[in-house]
Residue, then its C-alpha position, 0 to 999 in steps of 0.5 A: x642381510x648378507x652382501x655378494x660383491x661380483x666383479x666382472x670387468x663386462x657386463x650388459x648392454x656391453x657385447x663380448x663374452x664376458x657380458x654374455x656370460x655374467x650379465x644372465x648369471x647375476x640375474x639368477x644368483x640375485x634371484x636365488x637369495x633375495x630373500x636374505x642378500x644382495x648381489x652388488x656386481x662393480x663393472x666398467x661402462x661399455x667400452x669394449x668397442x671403440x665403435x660401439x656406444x651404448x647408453x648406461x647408468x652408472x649405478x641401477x638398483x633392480x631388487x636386491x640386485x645393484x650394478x655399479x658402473x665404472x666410467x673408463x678413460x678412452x681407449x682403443x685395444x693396445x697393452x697400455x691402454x688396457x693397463x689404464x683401464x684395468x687400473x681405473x677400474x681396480x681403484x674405483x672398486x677398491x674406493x666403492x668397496x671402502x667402509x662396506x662389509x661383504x660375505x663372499x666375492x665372486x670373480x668372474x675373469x679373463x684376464x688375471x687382474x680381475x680375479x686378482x681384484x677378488x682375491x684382494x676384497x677376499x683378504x681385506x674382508x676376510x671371507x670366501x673367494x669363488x672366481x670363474x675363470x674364463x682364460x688362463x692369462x699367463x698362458x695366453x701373455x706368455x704366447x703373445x708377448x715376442x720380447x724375451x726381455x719383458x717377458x724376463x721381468x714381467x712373468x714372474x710377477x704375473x705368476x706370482x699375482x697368479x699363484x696368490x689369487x688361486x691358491x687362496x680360492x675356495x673355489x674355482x670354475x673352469x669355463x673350459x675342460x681344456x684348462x684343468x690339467x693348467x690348475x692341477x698345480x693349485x691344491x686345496x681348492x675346490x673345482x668346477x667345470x661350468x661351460x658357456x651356453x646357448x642363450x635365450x635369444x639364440x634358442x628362440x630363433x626360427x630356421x633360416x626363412x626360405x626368403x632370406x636363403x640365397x639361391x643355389x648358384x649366387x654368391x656364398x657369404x662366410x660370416x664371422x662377427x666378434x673381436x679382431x685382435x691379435x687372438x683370432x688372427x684374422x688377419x693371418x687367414x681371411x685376407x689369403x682364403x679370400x683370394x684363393x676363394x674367389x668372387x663366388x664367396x663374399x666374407x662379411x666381418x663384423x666387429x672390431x678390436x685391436x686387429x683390425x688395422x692388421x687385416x685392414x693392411x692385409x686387405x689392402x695389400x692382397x686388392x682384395x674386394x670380396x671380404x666386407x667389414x662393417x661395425x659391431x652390431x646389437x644381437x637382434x640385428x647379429x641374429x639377421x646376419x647369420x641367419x643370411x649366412x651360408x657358413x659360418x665362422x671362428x677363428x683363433x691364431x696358431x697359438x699353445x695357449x689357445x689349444x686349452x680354451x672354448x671360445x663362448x662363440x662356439x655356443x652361439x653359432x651352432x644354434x643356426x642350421x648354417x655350417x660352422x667353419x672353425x679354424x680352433x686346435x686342441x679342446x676346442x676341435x675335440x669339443x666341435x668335433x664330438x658335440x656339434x653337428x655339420x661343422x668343420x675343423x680345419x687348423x689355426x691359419x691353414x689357409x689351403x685346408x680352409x678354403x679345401x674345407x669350405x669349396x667340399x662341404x656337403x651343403x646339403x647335409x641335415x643339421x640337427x643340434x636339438x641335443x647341443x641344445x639342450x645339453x648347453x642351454x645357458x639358463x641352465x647352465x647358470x642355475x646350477x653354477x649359482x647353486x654352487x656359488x650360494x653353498x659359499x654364503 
């Protein structure tokens, strides 16, 4: 009996992206070969909300598919927690791990440290490497972090982490276009090009009931649902498109994350009472609120690194027939731009070309995206990446 160990630091019921994507994709590649191996996925408790909690076994067994837990310690969404955290789980891993025998890891990561993680079960056990990236993480630290003196000490070991975990890949999936120019650096790896998609839950919902629609003159609501950190940047354009707005449009914000206090502020500074927060919600319920929405919307900040990505939420929205709002640059605006109908771009914190954009949208134009839908069907998606997993058995 072969062994797949799949490290993927979210996985269900936990909501967030990387959830989303390996959660279904598990399920498809322990299908694939259960006749001859098991897929042992190591992941972490939810925990990527402090406000959301969902109940969860530390260890279930489903067929030859087996999901490992790991409890973290509390946290909130700052660096140093997120530094526990990753190392708590990057112990528990190694330590679950000890005594066994694997025949391929597969790493599925955003951060650089569970690909890492991979690379390090690759060498220990000597066998292929097959890592899914879904951020290029020293891109995005290099931005983010302002402090040229910890950016002095700490990227060259990141890079260094980074050169060692890709170059000994046999394989790496890009989840965006926008990154292979990034990775053309590591030669002698394979490479592939497996997006985000559409899940079943989003391609089964029925258009808009006529009762849940608001009347022409009512008040307009913008919805935005995700996490509200540093990354979208909510804070830099909601709070000052809600004022030039005006009470004839009402945001609705739900999630969380390590933002939150910054748009909070912003809120509170600006008197602002037309954007409302609440907390993160199951997508059953998700589903209601966008279906109610009259737009909706995605934003990341104004960052270099953010010009290579393709935000997973971009898949989601455009199964609704509302408008998406996009605040996104680079491959993220060519990619709305060419695949998604009735959607409109605007620049990372423009506050006057959004609120331009949102006040001339022609609401009454036809929105037809059964070819995005088919085009980008997740469980498409997933067989086929897991077809290109097995070929590493």
């Amino acid at each position: 009996m072969k062994r797949i160990v799949y490290l993927t630091f979210y996985f269900e019921p936990d909501l967030c992206a990387g959830s989303f994507r390996n959660s279904p994709l598990a399920k498809v590649l322990a299908e694939k070969v259960k006749e001859d191996s098991v897929v042992e996925v190591y992941t972490t408790m939810p925990n990527r909300y402090d406000t959301y909690h969902a109940e969860a076994s530390a260890y279930e067994e489903r067929g030859n598919l087996i999901i490992h837990r790991i409890a973290l310690p509390a946290h909130e969404s700052g660096m140093m927690d997120q530094i526990k955290s990753f190392y708590t789980y990057f112990k528990e891993v190694i330590r679950l791990n000890k005594g066994q025998k694997a025949d391929l890891i597969f790493a599925s990561s955003s951060r650089l440290f569970t690909a890492f993680l991979g690379y390090i079960l690759s060498i220990k056990y000597k066998k292929p490497l097959y890592l899914d990236i879904r951020d290029i993480f020293v891109d995005t630290i290099s931005d983010v972090i302002k402090s040229p003196i910890i950016k002095l000490f700490m990227l060259p070991v990141l890079k260094l982490i980074e050169f060692q975990t890709f170059s000994n890949a046999v394989h790496i999936n890009l989840i965006s276009g926008g990154f292979k120019t990034y990775f053309q650096q590591f030669k002698g790896v394979e490479f592939s090009e497996f997006t985000n998609g559409i899940d079943d839950e989003f391609l089964q919902v029925k258009p808009n009931p006529v009762s849940l629609r608001k009347e022409h003159n009512a008040v307009k609501t913008i919805v935005y649902a995700g996490n509200i950190g540093e990354g979208q940047g909510l804070h830099k354009i909601i709070p000052q498109a809600a004022v030039m707005l005006g009470e004839g449009y009402q945001f609705i914000i739900i999630g969380d994350g390590g933002a939150k206090g910054k748009l909070l502020s912003e809120l509170q500074k600006r008197h602002v009472t037309n954007v409302e927060i609440r907390k993160p919600i199951q997508r059953n319920l998700l589903i209601e609120e966008y279906q109610k929405a009259d737009y909706l919307f995605l934003h990341l900040n104004d960052l270099d690194a953010f010009k290579k990505v393709l935000p997973s939420k971009i898949f989601e929205l455009a199964t609704f027939d509302s408008p998406m709002i996009a605040g996104v640059s680079g491959y993220a605006k060519e990619f709305i731009e060419k695949e998604i109908t009735c959607s409109f771009v605007f620049s990372p914190c423009d506050v006057e070309a959004m609120v331009r954009g949102v006040k001339e949208f022609n609401e009454g134009k036809e929105i037809d995206r059964k070819e995005f839908f088919s085009k980008y069907n997740r469980d498409h998606i997933n067989h086929a990446m897991a077809e290109s997993i097995i070929q590493y058995l």
